[in-house]
C-alpha positions in Angstrom: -55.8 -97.0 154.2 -56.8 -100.0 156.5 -54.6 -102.7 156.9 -55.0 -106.0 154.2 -57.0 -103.5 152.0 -55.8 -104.3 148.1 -55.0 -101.4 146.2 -57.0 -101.3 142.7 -54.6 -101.1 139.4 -56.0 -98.1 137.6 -57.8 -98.3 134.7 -56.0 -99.1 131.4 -57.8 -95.0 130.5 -55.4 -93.6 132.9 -52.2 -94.6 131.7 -50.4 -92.6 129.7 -51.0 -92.7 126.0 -48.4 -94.2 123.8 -46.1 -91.8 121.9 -47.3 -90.7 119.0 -46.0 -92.0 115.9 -43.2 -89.6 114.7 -43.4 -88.4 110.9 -40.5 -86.9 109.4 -39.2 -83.3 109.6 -40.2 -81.1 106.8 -36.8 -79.3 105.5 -36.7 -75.9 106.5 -37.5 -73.2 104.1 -34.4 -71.2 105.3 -31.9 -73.9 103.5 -28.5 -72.7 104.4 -29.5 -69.1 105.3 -26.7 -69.7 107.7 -24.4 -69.8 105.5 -25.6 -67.4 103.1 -26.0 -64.9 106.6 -21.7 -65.9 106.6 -21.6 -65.2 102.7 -23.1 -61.7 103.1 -21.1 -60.6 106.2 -17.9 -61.9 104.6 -19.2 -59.6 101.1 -19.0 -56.5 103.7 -16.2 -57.3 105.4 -14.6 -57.7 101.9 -16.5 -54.2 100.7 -14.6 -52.6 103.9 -11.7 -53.2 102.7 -11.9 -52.6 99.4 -13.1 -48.9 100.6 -10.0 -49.1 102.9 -7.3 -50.1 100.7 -8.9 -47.4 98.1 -8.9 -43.8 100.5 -5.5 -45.4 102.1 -4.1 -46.0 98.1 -5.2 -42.9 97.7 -3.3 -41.2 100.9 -0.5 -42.7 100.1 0.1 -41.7 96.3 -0.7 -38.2 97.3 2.1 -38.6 100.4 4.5 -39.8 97.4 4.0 -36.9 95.0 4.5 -34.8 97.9 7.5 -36.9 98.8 9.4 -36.9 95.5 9.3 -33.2 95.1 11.1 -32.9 98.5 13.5 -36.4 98.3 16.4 -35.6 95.6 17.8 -39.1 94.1 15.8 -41.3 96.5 17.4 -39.4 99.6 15.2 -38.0 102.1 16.5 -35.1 104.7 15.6 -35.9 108.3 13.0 -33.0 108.6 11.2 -35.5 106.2 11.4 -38.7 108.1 7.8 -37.8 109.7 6.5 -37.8 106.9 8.4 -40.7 105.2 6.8 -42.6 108.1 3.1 -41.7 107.3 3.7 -42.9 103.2 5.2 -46.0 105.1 2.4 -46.5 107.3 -0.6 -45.7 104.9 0.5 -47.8 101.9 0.8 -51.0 104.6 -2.9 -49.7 105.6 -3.8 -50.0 101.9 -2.2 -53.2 101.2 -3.8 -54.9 104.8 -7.6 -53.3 103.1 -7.0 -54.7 99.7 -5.8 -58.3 101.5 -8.8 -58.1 103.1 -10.7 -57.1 100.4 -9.5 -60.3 98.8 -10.5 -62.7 101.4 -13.6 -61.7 102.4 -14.7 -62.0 98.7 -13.4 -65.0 98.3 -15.1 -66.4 101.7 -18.2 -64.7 100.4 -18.5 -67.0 96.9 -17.3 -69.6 98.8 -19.9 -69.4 101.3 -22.7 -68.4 99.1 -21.9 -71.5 96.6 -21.6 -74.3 99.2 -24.6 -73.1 101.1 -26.9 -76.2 101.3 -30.2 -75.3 99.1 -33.8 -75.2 100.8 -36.0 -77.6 99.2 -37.0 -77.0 95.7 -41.4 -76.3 95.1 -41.2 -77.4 91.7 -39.2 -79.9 90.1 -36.5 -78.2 88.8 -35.3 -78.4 85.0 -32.7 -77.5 82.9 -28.9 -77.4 83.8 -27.9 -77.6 87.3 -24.5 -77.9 88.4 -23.5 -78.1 92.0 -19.6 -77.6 93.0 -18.0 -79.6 96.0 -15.4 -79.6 97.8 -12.7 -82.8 99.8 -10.0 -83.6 100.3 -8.1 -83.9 97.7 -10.4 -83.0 95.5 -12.6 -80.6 93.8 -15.2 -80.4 91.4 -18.3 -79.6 90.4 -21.3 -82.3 89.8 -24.3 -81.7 87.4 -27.4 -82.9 85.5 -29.9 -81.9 82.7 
């Protein structure tokens, strides 16, 4: 460019465009799926243990018939300390399953309930309640 030329401001066409005017989100359509994904895996984890605690019950009562046929007054000898042990060790097993049991369906409800809800088609009618949860404080809160 030759010296003292003035350089031409481009044309107002070339500029960029003003952002476009922003419209609100639409809700998803997955509403808390989350959370309900959570609530289901916790319902499994819970079924696990439930299974668990049940075959481990089981091993365990069947250990103790065995055991109180050879253990006189309570008293075990010490060739039976092996498998004094394994009663020991699959009753905790069953007790740890049906803990866990427990929990996990107690996560699971708690999950599925508080799990925010996609947005309705239709206007919805009738009774609806909806729990909640502070500190503090619990309740549920509904219309009709």
């Amino acid at each position: 460019m030759p010296a003292g030329a003035a350089v031409a401001p481009l044309p107002a066409a070339a500029t960029a465009p003003p952002p476009a005017a922003t419209s609100p989100e639409t809700p998803s359509t997955g509403g808390g799926s989350g959370m309900k994904t959570a609530a289901f895996v916790s319902f499994g984890v819970g079924g696990a243990g439930l299974i668990m605690g049940a075959v481990t019950g089981g091993l365990a009562i069947s250990k103790h018939s065995t055991l109180a046929g050879e253990c006189k007054n309570g008293t075990c000898s010490s060739q039976d300390s092996s498998e004094l042990s394994s009663y020991h060790t699959v009753g905790a097993l069953s007790t740890v399953g049906f803990i866990v049991a427990g929990v996990g369906a107690a996560a699971g409800v708690t999950l599925f309930l508080l799990a925010p809800k996609g947005a309705p088609s239709a206007p919805a009618t009738g009774l609806r309640v909806t729990p909640f949860v502070g500190l503090g404080s619990a309740g549920a809160v509904g219309s009709f």
